[in-house]
C-alpha positions, 0 to 999 in steps of 0.5 A, spaced: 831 794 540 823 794 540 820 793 533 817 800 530 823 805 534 828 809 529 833 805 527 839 810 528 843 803 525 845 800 519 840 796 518 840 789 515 835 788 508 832 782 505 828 781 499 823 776 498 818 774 492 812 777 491 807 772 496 812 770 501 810 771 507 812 776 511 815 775 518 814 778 525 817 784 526 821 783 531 824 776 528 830 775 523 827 773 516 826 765 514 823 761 508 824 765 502 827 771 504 834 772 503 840 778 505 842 783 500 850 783 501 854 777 503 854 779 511 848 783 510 849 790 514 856 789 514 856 790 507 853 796 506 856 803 504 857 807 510 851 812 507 846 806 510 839 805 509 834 810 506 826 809 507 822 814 503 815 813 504 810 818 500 803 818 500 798 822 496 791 824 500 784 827 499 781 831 503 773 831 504 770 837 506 763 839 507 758 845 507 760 851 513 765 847 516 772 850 517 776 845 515 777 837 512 772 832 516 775 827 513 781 824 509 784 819 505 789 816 503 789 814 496 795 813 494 801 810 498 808 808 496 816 805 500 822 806 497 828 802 501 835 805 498 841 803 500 848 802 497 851 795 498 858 794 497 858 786 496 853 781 493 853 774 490 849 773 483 842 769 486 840 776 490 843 781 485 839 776 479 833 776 484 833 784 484 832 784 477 828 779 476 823 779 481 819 773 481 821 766 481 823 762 474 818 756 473 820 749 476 824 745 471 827 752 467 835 751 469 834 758 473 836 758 479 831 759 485 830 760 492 829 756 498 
């Protein structure tokens, strides 16, 4: 699949800390990132992957022109869904934690 197609296909979906590096689109994570679900897309419900993405826009207009010369984009958000059906203890702590414990803390970390 070439990177930025439509994905007609249960997608495989990892989580990472905030400030991990982001891999190339078209290479698996590494590093820090790590799989939701135990086999990763094989155990995600049949309904898939849900990619909403919303954005808010402000349009620019000036004297006697007949539409909005420029706009901008001045708020943007991506919410990725998706029902899993097996997950271990680090990624469902690590979702609801969202950032690393210190070192030294006992928690569990990534990595």
């Amino acid at each position: 699949m070439m990177p930025y197609e439509i994905v007609m296909a249960p997608a495989d979906v990892y989580i990472a800390f905030e400030g991990e590096p982001f891999p190339a689109v078209d290479t698996p994570p590494t590093g820090n990132w790590i799989p939701l679900g135990t086999a990763g897309k094989r155990n995600q419900a049949e309904s898939g992957v849900t990619i909403t993405h919303k954005q808010t826009l402000k349009e620019h207009r000036t004297t006697g022109s007949t539409g909005p010369v420029k706009v901008v984009r001045t708020q943007e958000d991506v919410t990725v869904e998706c029902e899993i059906e097996d997950l271990d203890a680090l990624p469902q702590a690590s979702v609801r934690r969202r950032r690393p414990e210190p070192e030294g803390s006992g928690a569990p970390r990534l990595g």
